[in-house]
ZAFI-180130 format. One record per residue: residue in one letter; x, y, z of N, C-alpha, C in turn. Coordinates in steps of 0.001 Angstrom, whole numbers, plus 500000, padded with zeros to 6 digits. Layout:
residues N
aXYZXYZXYZ;...
END
This chain:
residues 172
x606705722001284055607434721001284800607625719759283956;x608488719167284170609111717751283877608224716839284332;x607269716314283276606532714843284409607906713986284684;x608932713719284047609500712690284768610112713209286298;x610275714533286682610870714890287857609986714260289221;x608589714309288665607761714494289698607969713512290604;x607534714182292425607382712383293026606434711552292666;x606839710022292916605733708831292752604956708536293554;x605384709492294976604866709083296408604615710015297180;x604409710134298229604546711131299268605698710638300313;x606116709650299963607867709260300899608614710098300035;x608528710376298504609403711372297860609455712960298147;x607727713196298504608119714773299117609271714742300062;x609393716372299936610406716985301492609614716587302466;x610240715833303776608975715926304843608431717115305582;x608335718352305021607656719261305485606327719057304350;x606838718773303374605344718979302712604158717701302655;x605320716402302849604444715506303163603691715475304325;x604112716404305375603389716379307026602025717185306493;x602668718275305843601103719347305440600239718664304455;x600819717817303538599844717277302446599087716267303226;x599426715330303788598523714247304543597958715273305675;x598328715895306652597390716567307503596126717448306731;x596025717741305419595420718537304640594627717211304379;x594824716212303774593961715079303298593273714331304368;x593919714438306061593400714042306819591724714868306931;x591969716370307232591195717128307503589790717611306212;x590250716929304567589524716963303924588723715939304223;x589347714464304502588365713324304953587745713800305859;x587944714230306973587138714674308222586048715373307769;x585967716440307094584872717088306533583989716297305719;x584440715338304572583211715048304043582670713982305050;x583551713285305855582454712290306659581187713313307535;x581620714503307737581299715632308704580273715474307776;x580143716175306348578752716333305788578043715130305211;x578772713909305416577430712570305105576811712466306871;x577353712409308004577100712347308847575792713614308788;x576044714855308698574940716077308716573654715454308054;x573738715310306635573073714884305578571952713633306313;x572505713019307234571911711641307106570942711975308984;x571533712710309591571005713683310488570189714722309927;x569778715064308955569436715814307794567615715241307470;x568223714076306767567434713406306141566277712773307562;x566889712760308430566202711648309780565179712644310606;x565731714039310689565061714860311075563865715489310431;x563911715525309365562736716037308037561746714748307901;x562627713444308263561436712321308223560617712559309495;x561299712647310766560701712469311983559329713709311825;x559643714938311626558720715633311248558038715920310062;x558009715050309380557444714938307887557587716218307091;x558837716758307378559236717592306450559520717182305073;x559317718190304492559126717650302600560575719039302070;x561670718738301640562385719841301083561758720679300164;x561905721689299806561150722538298936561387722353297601;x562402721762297574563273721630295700562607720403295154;x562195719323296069561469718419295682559988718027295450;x559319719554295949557803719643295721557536719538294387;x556194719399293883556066719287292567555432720789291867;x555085721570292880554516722676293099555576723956292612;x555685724850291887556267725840291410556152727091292329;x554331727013292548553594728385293448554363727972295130;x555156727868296010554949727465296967554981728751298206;x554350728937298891554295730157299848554509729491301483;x555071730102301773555242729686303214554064730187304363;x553665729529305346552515729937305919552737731347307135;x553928731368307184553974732987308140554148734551307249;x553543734082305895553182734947305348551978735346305385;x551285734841305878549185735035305914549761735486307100;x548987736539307354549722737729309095547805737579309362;x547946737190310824546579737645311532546402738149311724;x545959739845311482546198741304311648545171741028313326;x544315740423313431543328740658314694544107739951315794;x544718739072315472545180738175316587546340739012316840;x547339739910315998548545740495316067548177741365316971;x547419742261316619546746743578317285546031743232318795;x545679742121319009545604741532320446546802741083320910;x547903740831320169549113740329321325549556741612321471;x549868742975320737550280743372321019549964744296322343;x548369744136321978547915745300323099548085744560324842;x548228743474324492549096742098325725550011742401326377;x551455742769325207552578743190325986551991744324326090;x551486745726325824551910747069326348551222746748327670;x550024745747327905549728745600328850550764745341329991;x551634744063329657552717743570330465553946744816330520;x554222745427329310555166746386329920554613747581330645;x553548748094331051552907748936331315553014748329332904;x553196747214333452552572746367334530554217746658335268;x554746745827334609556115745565335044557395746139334591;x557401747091333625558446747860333400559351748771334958;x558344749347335220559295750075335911560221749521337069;x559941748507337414561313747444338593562226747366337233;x561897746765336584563347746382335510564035747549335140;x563356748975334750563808749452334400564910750566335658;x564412750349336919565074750994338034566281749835338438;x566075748751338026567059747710338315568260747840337332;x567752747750336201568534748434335050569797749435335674;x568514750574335620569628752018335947570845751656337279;x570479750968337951571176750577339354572281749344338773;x571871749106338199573028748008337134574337748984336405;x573578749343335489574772750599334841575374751684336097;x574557752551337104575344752551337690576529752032338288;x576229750821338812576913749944339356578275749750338843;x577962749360337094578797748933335920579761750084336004;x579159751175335959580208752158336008581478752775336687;x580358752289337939581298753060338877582437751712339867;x582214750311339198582773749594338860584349749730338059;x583864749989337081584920750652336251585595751303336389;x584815752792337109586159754188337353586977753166338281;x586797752726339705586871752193340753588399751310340334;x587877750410339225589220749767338874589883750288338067;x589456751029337347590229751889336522591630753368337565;x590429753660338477591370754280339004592433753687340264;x591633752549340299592959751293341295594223751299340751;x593872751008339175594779750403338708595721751309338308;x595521752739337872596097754341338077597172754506339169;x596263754103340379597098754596341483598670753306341533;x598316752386341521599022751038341583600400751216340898;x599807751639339825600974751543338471601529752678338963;x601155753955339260601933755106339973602851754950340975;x602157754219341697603220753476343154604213752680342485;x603716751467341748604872750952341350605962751288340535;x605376752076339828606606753305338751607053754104339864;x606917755054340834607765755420342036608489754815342992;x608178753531343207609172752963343732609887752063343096;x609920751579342015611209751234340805612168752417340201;x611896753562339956612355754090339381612289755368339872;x613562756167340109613993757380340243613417758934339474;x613419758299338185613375759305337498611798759941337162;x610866758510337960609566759295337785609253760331338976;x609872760469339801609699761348340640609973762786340283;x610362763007339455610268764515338897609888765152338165;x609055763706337529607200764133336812606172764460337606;x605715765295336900604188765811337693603008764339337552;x602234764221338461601586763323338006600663763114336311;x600178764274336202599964764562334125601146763623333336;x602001764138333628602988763359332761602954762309333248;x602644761640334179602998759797334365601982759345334503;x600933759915334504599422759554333500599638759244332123;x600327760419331336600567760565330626601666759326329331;x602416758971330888603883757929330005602247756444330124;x601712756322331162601135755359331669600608754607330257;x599776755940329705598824755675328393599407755253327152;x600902755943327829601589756007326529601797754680326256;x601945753784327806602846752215327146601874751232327104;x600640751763327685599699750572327901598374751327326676;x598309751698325366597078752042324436596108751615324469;x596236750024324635595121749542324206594443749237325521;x595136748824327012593968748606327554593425749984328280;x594121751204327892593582752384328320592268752915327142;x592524752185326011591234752377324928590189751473325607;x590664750195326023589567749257326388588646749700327446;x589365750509328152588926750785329603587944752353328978;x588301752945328466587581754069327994586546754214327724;x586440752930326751585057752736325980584148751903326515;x584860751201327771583846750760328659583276751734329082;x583552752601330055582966753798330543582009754994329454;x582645754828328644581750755595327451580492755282327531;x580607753986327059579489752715326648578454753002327907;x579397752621328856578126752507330118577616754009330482;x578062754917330459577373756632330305575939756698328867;x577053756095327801575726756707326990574787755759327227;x574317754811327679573472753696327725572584754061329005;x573275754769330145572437754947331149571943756775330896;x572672757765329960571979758794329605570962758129328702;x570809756916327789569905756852327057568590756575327670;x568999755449328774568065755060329546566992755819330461;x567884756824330917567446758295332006566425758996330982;x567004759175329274566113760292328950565053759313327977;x564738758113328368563591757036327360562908757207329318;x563090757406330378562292757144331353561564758694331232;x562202759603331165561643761183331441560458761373330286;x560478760339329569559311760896328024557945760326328877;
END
């Protein structure tokens, strides 16, 4: 390029590019005030709790303390919860199953509302669906609507394999 072509200003850009160049410089200012503002929220929070950054220790070795594991104290919480799930599992887990039921048959319910609906309303707009079998205007149904007949699918999927998973983790 020609340095002498160049603009001297941003009144010399096209005003399409001067709108994007200042909205771009607006939104770069916004960010760095964004990270002195963080930084200084940063700094206030590590004081309040006498946090020390790690890059500034003088220490090379530094280990963090939830690496020392209390194997005795672990081995008592755990035997805690099997206690607690042993206690109270089975309401949650019958509440559960009565949930996914629910979820499901939720689903067919509107799923097949919404089947019948669109059938009615495609028979009484239009002539020519009347001399489809219902297969075929199931069939056109899926054809025009893919995605929320995928959406609707894999809801029902979802909620089957989750309550077969659930049924055969209760039978063990």
């Amino acid at each position: 390029m020609n340095p002498g072509n160049l603009p001297k200003s941003l009144s010399e850009l096209p005003p399409a590019v001067a709108a994007w160049t200042s909205l771009i410089f607006y939104i770069f200012i916004g960010l760095v005030l964004l990270w002195i503002v963080l930084k200084i929220i940063g700094f206030f929070y590590r004081r309040a709790y006498n946090l020390t950054p790690a890059a500034t220790t003088g220490s090379k070795n530094l280990k963090p303390d939830f690496l020392k594991v209390d194997h005795a104290q672990r081995e008592t919480l755990i035997a805690k919860g099997q206690q607690f799930d042993a206690a109270y599992n089975p309401p949650i887990v019958k509440a559960t199953t009565a949930v996914q039921f629910g979820v499901i048959f939720t689903a067919l319910v509107s799923f097949g509302s919404t089947v019948f609906f669109a059938l009615s309303k495609i028979e009484d707009t239009d002539g020519t669906w009347q001399k489809l079998t219902t297969g075929h205007k199931f069939g056109a149904i899926v054809q025009s609507h893919p995605v929320g007949f995928v959406i609707t699918l894999v809801i029902i999927l979802g909620g089957l394999v989750q309550l077969i998973i659930t049924l055969r983790k209760n039978r063990k």
